[in-house]
C-alpha positions as CSV (number, residue, x, y, z in Angstrom):
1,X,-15.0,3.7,-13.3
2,X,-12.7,6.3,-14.6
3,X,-9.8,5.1,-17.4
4,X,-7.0,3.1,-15.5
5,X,-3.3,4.1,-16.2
6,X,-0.4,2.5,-14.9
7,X,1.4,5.0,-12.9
8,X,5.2,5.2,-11.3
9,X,3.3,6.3,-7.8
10,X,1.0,5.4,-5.8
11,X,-0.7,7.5,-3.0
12,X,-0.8,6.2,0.8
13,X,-1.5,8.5,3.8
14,X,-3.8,8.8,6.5
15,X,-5.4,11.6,5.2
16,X,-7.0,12.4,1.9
17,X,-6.5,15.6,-0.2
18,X,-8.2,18.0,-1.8
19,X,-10.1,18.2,-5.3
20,X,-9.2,17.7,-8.1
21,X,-7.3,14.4,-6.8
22,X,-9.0,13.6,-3.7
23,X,-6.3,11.2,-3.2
24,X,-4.5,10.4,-0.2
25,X,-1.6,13.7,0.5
26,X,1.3,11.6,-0.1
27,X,2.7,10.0,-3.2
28,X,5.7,7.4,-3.3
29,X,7.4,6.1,-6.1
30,X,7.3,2.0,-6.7
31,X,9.8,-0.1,-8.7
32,X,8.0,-3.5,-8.0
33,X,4.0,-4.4,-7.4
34,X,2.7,-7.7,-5.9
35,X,-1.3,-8.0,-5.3
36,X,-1.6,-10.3,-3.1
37,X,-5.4,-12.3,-3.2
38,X,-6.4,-13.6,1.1
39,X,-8.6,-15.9,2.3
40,X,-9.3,-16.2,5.5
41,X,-9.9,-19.5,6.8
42,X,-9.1,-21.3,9.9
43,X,-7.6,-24.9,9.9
44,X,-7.7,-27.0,13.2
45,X,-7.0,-31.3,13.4
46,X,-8.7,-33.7,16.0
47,X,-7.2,-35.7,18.1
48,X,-6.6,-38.4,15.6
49,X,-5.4,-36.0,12.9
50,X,-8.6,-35.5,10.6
51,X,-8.7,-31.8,9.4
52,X,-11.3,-28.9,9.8
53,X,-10.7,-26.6,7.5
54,X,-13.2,-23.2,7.9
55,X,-13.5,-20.7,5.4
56,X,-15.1,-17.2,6.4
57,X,-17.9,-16.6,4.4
58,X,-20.7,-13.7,3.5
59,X,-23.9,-14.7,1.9
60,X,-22.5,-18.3,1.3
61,X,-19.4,-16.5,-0.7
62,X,-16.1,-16.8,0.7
63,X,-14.6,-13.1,1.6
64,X,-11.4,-12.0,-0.7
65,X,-9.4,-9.3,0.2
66,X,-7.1,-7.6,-1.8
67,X,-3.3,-7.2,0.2
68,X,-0.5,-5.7,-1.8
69,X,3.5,-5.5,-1.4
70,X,5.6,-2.7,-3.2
71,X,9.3,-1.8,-3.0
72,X,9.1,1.9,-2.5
73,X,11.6,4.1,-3.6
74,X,12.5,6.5,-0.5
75,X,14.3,9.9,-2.0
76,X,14.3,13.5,-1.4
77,X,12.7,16.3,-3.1
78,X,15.7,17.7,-4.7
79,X,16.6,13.9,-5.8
80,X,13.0,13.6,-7.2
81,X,12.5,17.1,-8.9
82,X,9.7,18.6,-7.5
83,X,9.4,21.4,-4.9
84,X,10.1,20.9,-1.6
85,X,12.8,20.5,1.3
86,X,12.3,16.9,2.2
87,X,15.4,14.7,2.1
88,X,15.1,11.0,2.2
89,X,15.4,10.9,5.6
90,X,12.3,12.3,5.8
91,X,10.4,10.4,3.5
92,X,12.2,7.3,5.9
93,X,10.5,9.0,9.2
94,X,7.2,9.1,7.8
95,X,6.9,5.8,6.1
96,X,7.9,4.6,9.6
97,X,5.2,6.9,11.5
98,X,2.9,5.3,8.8
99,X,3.1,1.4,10.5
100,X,0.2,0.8,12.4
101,X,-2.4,3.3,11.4
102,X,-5.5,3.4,9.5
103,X,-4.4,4.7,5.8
104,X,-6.0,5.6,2.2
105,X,-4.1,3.1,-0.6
106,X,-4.9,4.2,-4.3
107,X,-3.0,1.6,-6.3
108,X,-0.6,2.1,-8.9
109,X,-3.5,1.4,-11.3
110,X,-4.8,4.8,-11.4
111,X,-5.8,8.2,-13.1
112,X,-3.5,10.4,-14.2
113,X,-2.3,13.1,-12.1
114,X,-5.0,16.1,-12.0
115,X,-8.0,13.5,-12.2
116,X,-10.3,12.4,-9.3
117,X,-9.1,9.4,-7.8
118,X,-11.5,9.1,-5.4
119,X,-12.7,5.9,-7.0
120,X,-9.4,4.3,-6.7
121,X,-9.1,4.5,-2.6
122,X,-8.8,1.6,-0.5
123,X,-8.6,1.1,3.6
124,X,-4.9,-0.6,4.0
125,X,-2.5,-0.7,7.2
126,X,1.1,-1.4,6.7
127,X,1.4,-5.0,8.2
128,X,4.8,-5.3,7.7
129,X,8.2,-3.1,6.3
130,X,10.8,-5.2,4.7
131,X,15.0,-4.0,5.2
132,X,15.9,-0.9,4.0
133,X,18.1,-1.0,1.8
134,X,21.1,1.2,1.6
135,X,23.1,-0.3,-1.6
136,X,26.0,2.5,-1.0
137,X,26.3,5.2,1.5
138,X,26.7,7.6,-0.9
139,X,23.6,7.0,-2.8
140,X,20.9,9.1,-1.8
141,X,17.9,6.9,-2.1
142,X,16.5,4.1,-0.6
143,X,14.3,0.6,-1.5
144,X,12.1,-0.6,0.9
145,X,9.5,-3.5,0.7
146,X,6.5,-2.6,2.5
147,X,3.7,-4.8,2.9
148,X,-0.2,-3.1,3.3
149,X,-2.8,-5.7,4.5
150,X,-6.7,-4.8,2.9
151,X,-9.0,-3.7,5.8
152,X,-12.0,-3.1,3.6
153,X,-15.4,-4.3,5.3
154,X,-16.8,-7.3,2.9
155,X,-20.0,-5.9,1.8
């Protein structure tokens, strides 16, 4: 794989860009990153109490996936410097739209900017958006925790 770099972004839409990126269209600034390791295994008790504990399996190897949670910081285009006439409002709207569709995730942990990321894309779905957070009304950003569950196939 390409050289990883830690970035202040990551990129999460449902549709991918052009070259040279390749990455998913939109890019949102993160303050926090949690990876998140799952297993998925099934746990059931008999009548007298004795446990079964399952654990779903490929080739004899249980199957990982990779979730992740990241407090995204929600601000406008003016607020972040770069062209455009989105305010955070919309950047709110379309994280929203975002929940329960099929989306690209390149991590954090990626090329810089101008490189091909196409290496770097993951299958996610946002299974969960935490509060968002207005500290003051004035302020004219946002944190929100949001929550994207892997959806890769195990191979």
């Amino acid at each position: 794989m390409a050289d990883q770099y830690v970035q202040d972004h990551i990129h999460l839409a449902e549709s991918l860009g052009g070259a040279p990126e390749n990455a998913p269209i939109y890019q949102w600034v993160v303050s926090k990153r949690s990876q998140i390791p799952v297993f998925d295994i099934n746990v059931q008790r008999s009548l007298d109490g004795t446990p079964f504990a399952y654990v779903v399996k490929k080739g004899g190897t249980p199957v990982q996936h990779q979730d992740f949670s990241y407090t995204v910081r929600l601000e406008g285009d003016a607020d972040r410097g770069v062209a455009g006439s989105n305010t955070v409002w919309d950047y709110q709207d379309r994280l929203l739209d975002l929940i329960g569709k099929r989306l690209y995730l390149v991590d954090n942990r990626h090329p810089a900017n101008g490189l091909d990321h196409t290496a770097f894309i993951r299958p996610v779905m946002i299974s969960r958006v935490g509060d968002i957070q207005d500290e003051h009304p004035l302020l004219r950003y946002f944190y929100v925790q949001v929550y994207l569950a892997d959806i890769t196939v195990p191979s």
